[in-house]
N, C-alpha and C positions, 0 to 999 in steps of 0.2 A: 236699220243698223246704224248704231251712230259713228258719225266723222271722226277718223284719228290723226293726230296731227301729219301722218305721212301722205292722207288722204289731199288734204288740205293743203303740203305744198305739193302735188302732184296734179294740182286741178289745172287742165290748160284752158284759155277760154279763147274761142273765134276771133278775130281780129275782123274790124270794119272799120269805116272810114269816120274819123274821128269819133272816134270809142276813147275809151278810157286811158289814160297816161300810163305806159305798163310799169314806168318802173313804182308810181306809186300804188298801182294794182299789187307787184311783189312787193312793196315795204308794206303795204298793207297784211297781205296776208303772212309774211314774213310776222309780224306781229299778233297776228289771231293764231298761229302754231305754236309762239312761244306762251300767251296766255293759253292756249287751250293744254300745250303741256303744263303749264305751274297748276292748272283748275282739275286737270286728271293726277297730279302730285298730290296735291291739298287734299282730294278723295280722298283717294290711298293710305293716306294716313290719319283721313275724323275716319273710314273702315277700321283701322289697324286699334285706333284708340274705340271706335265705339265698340269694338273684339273683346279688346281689353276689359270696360267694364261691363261689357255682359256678363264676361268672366267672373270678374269682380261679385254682381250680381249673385249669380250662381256660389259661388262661393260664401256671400251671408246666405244667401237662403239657406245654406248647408248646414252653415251655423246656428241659422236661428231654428230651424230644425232639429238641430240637435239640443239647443238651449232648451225647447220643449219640452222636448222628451228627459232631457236631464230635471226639469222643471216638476214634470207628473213623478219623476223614477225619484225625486227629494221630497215632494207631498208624498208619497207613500210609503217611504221609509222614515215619515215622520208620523205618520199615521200611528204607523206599526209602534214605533217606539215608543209613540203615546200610550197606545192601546195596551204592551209590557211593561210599560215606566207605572202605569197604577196599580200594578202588582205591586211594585217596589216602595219605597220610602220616596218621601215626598220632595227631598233634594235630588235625586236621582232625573226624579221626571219634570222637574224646572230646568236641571241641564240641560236634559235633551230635547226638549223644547226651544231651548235658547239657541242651541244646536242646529235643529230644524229652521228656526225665523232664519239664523246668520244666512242659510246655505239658499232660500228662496230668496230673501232680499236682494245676495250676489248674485245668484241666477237672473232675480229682474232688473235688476240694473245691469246686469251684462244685455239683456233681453230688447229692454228699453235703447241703451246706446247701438245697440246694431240694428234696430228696427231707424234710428235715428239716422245714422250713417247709411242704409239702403235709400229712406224718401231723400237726403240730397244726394244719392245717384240717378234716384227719378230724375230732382227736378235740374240736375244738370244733362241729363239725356234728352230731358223734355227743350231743354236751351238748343241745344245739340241740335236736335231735328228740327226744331222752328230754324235755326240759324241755316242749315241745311239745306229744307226748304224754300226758304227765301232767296237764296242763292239758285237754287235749280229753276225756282220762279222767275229769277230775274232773268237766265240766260235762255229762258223760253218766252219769255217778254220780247226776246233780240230776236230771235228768230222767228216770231210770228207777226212782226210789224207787215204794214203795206206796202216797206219799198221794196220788199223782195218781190213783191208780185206785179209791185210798177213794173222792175226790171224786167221782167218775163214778159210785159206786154209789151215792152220798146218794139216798136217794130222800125226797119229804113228803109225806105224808097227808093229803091236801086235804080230807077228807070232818073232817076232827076241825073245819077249818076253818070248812067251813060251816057245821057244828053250832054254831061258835060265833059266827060271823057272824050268825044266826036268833035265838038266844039275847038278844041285843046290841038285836035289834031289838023 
């Protein structure tokens, strides 16, 4: 489970004999609560935005779905108009023809600019996650160095201690 900033100022640590300066132990961690909150803020809100355009997302795919099918549903009623326009007179069936091109052309230009508008949602989602990533890499960079595990092997020799605690007295 990961550390939340309350974790973080609640952590008490042992006191030994020339340990650590506490107050720069608290100005120390006094500052990794306040980065660790700005870094769970920051989250929160590429979430709230990366929400957003998936929303987004979804929403051309909806469209371009629909552009489709409005796409097949104007080929076939140009079809058709074709297939009764050569019943008719010969100006009849150049209109609707002309007709038919206008309404596919704006369907694929509409088709075209929102297929256009979805790939740079890609490739700023793809921004997004590398930038993302890089950051989660980095703050797992910090935490898996070797001086956390120096730390953990400090050992102190309390017998020097006593020696001179008896000494003292």
């Amino acid at each position: 489970m990961p550390l939340s900033p309350l974790d973080i100022h609640n952590k008490e640590f042992g006191k030994g004999f020339r340990g650590y300066n506490e107050d720069e132990v608290n100005e120390f961690l006094d500052q990794i609560i306040k980065d660790f909150e700005l870094l769970l803020k920051e989250k929160k809100e590429l979430e709230e935005k990366l929400k957003s355009s998936s929303e987004r997302v979804g929403h051309f795919t909806t469209i371009e779905s629909t552009l489709q099918k409005s796409i097949v549903i104007a080929q076939e009623a140009a079809e058709e108009v074709r297939r009764n326009s050569q019943k008719e007179a010969k100006l009849i069936v150049k209109e609707a023809e002309k007709n038919a091109d206008r309404i596919v052309n704006e369907a694929l230009t509409k088709a075209r600019r929102i297929a256009l508008e979805i790939e740079e949602l890609k490739k700023q989602s793809k921004v997004f996650r590398n930038r993302f990533k890089m950051l989660v890499e980095a703050q797992l960079d910090l935490i898996n160095t070797d001086d956390w595990d120096h730390l953990m092997q400090y050992e102190v020799d309390t017998s020097e201690l006593e020696r001179i605690e008896t000494t003292e007295d």
